[in-house]
N, C-alpha and C positions, 0 to 999 in steps of 0.2 A: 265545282261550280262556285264564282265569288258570288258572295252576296249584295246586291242589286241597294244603291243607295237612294232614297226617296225624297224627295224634297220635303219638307213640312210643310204642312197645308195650311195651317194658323201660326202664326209668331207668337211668341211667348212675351210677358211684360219688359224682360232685358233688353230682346233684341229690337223692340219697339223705342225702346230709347235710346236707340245707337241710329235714328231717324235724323238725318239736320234739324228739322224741325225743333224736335227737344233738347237741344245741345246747349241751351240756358236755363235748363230745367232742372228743378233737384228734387232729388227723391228723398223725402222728409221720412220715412217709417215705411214699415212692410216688406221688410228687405226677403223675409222669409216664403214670401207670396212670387219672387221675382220668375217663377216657372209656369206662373198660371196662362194659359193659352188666351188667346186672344179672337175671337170669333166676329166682333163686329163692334160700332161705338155708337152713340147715344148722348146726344147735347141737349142738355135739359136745363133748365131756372125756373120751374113750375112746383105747387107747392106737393102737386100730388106725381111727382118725377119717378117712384118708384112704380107706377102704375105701367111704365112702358117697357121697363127694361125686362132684356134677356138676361139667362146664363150667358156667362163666358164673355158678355160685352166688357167695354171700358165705359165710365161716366165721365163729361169732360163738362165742369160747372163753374159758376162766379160763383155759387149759394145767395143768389138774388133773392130767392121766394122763402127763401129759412132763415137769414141770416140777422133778424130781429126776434126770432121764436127759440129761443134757448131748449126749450123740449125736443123742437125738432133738427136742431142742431145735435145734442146727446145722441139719439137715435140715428142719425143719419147714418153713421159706417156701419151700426148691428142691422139696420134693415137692408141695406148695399150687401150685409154679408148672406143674408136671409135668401137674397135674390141671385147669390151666386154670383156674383158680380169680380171679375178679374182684377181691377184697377182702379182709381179715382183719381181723375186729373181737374185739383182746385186753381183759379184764378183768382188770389183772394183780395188786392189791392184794392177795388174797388166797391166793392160793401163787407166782406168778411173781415178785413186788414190784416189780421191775424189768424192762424188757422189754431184752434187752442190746443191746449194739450192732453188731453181726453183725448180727441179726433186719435191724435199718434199713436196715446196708448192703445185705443180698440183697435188701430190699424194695425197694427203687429199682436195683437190678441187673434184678429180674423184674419191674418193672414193676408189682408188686402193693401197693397203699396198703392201707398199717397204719395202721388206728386204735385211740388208748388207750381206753375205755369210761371214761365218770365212775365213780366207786367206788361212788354208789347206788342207779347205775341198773337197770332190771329184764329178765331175759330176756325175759319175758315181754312188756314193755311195747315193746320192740326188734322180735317176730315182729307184735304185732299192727300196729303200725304200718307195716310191712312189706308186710303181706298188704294191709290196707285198700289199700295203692298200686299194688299190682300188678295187684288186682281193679279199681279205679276204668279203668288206663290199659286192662284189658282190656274193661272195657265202654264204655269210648268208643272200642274198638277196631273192636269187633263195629257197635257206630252207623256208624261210618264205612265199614266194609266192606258195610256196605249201599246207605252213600248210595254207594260208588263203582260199586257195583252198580246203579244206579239213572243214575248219569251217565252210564257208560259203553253203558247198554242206550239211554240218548237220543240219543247221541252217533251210533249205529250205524242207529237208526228214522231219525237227519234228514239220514242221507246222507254225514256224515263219514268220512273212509277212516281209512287206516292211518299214515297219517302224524301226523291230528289225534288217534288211540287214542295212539304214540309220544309225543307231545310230552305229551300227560295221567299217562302213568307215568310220563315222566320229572320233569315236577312233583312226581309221589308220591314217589317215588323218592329226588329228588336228586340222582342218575347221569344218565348218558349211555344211549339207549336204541339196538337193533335188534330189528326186528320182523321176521324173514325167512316171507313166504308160501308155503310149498311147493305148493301148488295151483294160483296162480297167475302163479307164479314173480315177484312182486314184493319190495320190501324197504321199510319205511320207519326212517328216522335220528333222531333226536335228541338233539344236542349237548348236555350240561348246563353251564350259565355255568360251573363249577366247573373244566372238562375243555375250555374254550374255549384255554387257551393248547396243548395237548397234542393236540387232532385236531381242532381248525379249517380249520387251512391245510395240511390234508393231502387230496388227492383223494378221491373218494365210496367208490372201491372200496379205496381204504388205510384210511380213517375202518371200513370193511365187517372189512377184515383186523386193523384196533387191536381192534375191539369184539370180534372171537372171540374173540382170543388173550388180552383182560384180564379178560372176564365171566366172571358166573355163568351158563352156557344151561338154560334152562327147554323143556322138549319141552311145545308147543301140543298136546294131545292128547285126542278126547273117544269115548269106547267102543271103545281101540284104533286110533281112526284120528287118525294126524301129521296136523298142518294147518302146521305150520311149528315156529318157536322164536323163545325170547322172549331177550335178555340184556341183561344188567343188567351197565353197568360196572361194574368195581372185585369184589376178593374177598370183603369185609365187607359184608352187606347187611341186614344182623339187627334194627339199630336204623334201618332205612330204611325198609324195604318188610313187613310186618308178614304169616305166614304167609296169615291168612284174606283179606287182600286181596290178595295175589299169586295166590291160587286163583282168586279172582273175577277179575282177569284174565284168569287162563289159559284158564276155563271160556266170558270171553265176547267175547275175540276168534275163536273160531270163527264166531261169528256174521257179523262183518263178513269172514271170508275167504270164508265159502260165499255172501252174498250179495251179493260181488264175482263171485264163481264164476259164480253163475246169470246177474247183469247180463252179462258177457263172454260168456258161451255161447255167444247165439243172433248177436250182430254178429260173435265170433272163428271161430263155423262157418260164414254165409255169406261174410265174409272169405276163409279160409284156404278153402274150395270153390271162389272166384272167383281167388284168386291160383293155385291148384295147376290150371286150367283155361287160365291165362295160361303157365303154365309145359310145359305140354305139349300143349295142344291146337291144331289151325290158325288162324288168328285172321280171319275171314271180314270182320269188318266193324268196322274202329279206331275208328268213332265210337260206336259203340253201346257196345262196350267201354270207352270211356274216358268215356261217361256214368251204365256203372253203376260203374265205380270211384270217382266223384264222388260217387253217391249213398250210397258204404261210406265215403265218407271217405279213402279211398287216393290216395296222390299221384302218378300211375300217369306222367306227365310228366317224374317227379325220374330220378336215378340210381339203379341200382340193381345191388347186387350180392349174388350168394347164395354163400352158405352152406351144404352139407353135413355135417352134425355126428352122431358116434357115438361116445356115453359108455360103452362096457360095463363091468361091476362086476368089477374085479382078484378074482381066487382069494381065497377066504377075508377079504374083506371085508366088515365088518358092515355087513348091510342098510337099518339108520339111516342111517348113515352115507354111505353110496352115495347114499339119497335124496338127504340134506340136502345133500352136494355138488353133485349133478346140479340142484339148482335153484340152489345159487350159482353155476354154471357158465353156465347160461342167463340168469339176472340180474345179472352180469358182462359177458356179450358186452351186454345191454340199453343199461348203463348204461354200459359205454364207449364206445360209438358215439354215446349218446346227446349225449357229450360234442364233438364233430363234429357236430351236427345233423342227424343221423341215426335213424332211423324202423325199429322191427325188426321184423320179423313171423314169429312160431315157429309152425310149423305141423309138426305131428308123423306122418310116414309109416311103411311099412313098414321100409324102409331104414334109416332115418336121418333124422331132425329137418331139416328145409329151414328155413333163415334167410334170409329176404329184407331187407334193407338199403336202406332208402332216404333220398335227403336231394335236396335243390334244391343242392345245391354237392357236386365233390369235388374231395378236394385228395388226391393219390395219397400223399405225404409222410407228412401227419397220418395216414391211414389205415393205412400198414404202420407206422407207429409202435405204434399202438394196437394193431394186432394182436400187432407184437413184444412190447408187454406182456404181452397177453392169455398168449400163450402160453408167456414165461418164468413164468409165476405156475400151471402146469400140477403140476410134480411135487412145489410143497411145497403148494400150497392143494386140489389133487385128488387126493390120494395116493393114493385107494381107486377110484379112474376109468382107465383106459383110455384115452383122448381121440383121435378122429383127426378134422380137419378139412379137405373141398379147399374153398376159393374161388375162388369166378370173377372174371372181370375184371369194371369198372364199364361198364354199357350204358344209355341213355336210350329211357324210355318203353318200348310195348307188345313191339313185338319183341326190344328187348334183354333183356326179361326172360327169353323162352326161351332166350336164346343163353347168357345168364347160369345158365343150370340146364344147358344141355349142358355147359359148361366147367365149374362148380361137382363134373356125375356125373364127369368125365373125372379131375378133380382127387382128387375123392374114392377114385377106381379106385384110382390111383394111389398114395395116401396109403395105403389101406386093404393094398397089397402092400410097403408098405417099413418102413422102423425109423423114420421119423418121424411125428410126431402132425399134420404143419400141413402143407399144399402150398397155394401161389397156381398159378392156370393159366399165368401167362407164368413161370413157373419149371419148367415138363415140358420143355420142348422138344421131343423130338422122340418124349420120351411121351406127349404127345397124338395119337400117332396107332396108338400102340400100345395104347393104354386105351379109344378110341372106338368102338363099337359099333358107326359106322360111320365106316370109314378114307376112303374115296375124298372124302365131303361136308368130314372135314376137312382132308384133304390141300386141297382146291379151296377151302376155307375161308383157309388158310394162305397159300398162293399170292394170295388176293384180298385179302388181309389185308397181305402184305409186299411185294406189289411195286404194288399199289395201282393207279393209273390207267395204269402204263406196262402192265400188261396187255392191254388194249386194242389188238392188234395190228392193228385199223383202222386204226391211223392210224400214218403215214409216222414221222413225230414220235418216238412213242412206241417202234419198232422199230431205229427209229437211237439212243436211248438204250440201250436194253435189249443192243446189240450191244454198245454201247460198256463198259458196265458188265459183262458178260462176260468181254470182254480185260482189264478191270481186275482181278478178281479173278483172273485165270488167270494174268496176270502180275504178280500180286501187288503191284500200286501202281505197276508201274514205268510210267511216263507215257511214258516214248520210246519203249519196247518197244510199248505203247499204239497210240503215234503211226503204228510204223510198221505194226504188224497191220491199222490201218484205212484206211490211206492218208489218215490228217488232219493238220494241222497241232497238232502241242502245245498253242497256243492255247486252239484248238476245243476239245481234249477234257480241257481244263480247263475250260473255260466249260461243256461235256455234263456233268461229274462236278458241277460246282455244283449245276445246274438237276436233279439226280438226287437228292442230297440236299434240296436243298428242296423237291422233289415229292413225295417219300417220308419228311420229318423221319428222316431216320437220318445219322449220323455216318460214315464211311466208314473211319475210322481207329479205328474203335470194333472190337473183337474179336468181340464180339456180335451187333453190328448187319452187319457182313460175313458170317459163320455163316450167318445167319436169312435174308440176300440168294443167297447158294451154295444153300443146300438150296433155295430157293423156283424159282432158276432151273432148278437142276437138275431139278425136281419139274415145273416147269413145259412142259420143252422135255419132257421125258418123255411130258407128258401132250396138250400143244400144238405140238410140233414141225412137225409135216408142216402142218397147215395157219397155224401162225403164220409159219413159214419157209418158206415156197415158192421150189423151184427157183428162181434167175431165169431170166427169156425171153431165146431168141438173138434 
């Protein structure tokens, strides 16, 4: 799609003197000022002249009422700059004769171009030609605000999102665009060539964080009701984006958020009903279920890990604000995961928001990476949020997904009784089993989990390890001491400590991975003693 060229809706002080009018006119100083817009003019010879002027005007003067007051002559362009004032157009032949040279120097200090007026030119002939230009750009203004009216309403009938409305204002524009959906917790971007060395090679959610902190933000809004916001990079957008067509934007992207809205409804209700169904219900028959996840599009086979999330609105937080976080918040976790090839699905409960996470690869690294971002970027991007989040570990396919929501509520319990916002489940330790609703399935959980197939006290094998790794711990590494508790040879229970760690991937000299071996044993001989250790027979 090209991008849509817009008239200017104010001239700048250049193209103002490219008028016939001033074609005997010279620009004495201010050359630096020559971009300042031009909004309206102002013919004054009165002593209290600044009393009437706008911003953005031009002043068109003899200096009749100052031009025997030396004081107020000095002051005159620092109070002209005070007032915002675009321009100053002196006629000075007739009581000033000379414009001094103070005026020049302040005029290129404030940035405000002075010009001389020819000696017979007319005020009169200065306003009309003035007006006729300001009228013309404003009715090619109004043409245009129509047709963008007209584009943009097409744009939305033939299916275009929010990314192709982005990329159309920032044509208009000339800036760098965000589009954030509060509805449907989407965002789309638009880089301006202009803004291409400054947030190109910056990440999607830093390019998110440049565009708040340097725009103007416009509230999407139609009867009272947010639909999102709009920003325009940069603070100057006066000669960009021209009022009446910044309204017709604003008035018609509602349209493409609510008829995003309604397309998502009916796939992201039977969706999030078939995922919250996987996540707690008994799952009687994996093939039926993994054919209607195929026919929702879900990748029910991938990894997957959940998410528990509860944003409440800090004390005296403005309500705006709360919203408009709470969807960057959600469209954040979206879009960093997305970045790992990862699949999110928000589904919003009683509790707390359930995040389900999925992708065909993980890589446990990249993952707590991203979440360490996520979650340094808490108390200066959320500041009016509350945030507590537990995550579960990664599980594959239909079962792991429940197991992935038990560990997810376990985390969340957790998170939700302490001073921090973020808990993973293999960072509880041994508060999982003081969080879970039900202790004994995770205790036997935990135990099937760390000691793995030497559980199994079938088998002869598996009991002559389990002994051996006992004495090891109890004696703390010492291999002789070992040796002699079990009557084997040092050898041997070197070669039993190898084939222990490779049956189980844990490290033995690891602090952690011994921890989580002790309590498992302990928990286990507690719970399996008498019949995994039987008397021996005389």
């Amino acid at each position: 799609m090209n991008p849509i060229e817009l008239p200017i809706l104010y001239p700048n002080v250049a193209e103002l003197l490219q008028l016939p009018v001033f074609q005997d006119c010279i620009l004495r100083s201010g050359q630096a000022g020559l971009n300042n817009p031009i909004h309206g003019f102002n013919l004054s010879d009165t002593p209290e002249y600044y009393r009437w002027l706008q911003p953005h005007e031009i002043l068109i003067t003899s200096c009749f009422a100052i031009h025997q007051n030396p004081d107020m002559l000095k002051s005159f362009i620092p109070t002209l700059a005070q007032q915002e004032i675009s321009a100053v157009f002196i006629k000075p032949y007739q009581y000033l004769k000379i414009i001094p040279d103070y005026m020049l120097v302040q005029s290129n200090q404030y940035r405000i171009p002075l010009i001389e007026l020819s000696e017979d030119i007319r005020f009169s002939a200065i306003t009309k030609d003035i007006s006729d230009e300001l009228m013309k750009r404003q009715t090619e203004s109004l043409t245009s605000a129509l047709s963008v009216n007209h584009i943009l309403t097409n744009i939305i009938i033939n299916g275009a999102g929010l990314d192709e409305i982005a990329y159309m204002i920032s044509g208009l524009s000339h800036s760098s665009v965000m589009i954030l959906d509060t509805v449907n917790n989407l965002r789309a971007i638009t880089i301006a060539p202009g803004d291409s060395d400054t947030l190109s090679h910056l990440s999607y959610d830093e390019q998110a964080q440049m565009l708040i902190s340097g725009s103007r933000m416009h509230e999407i809004q139609v009867d009272n009701t947010v639909f999102g916001y709009l920003y325009l990079y940069g603070t100057d957008l006066s000669t960009y984006l021209p009022m009446d067509i910044l309204i017709q934007i604003l008035h018609i992207i509602p349209l493409e958020i609510t008829k995003t809205q309604s397309l998502r409804a009916a796939r992201t209700s039977e969706l999030s009903n078939f995922i919250l169904h996987l996540l707690s219900d008994q799952i009687i028959d994996e093939t039926w279920e993994a054919a209607r996840a195929e026919r929702l599009g879900f990748p029910i086979n991938d990894f997957h890990t959940v998410l528990y999330l509860k944003a409440d609105h800090m004390p005296g937080s403005n309500e705006s604000i709360c919203v408009f976080q709470h969807s960057l918040l959600l469209n954040s976790i979206s879009y960093q995961f997305a970045v790992l090839g990862m699949e999110t699905q928000i589904i919003k409960t009683a509790p707390a928001y359930i995040l389900l996470l999925s992708g065909p690869e993980f890589c446990e690294k990249d993952f707590v990476r991203q979440l360490s971002l996520l979650t340094r970027s808490f108390p200066s991007t959320y500041s009016a949020l509350k945030i507590r989040i537990g995550c579960s570990r990664p599980h594959i396919g239909i079962t792991g997904i429940a197991q992935g929501n038990r560990e997810a509520a376990i985390a969340f319990q957790a998170v939700s009784n302490s001073r921090q916002s973020f808990l993973r489940f293999e960072e509880l330790g041994l508060l999982r089993f003081v969080y879970s609703d039900n202790p004994e399935y995770e205790i036997s959980l935990f135990i099937e989990e760390t000691l793995g197939e030497l559980a199994d006290t079938s088998q002869e094998r598996n009991l002559e390890l389990l002994r051996t790794l006992e004495s090891y711990l109890k004696n703390q590494g010492n291999l002789k001491r070992v040796s002699e508790e079990l009557f084997a040879h040092y050898n041997t229970v070197t070669y039993r400590l190898k084939n222990i760690q490779k049956t189980l991937g844990i490290d033995l000299h690891d602090v952690n991975d011994r921890f989580s071996l002790e309590l498992a044993l302990r928990l286990f001989y507690t719970v399996h003693y008498p019949k995994a250790f039987p008397e021996p027979t005389s």
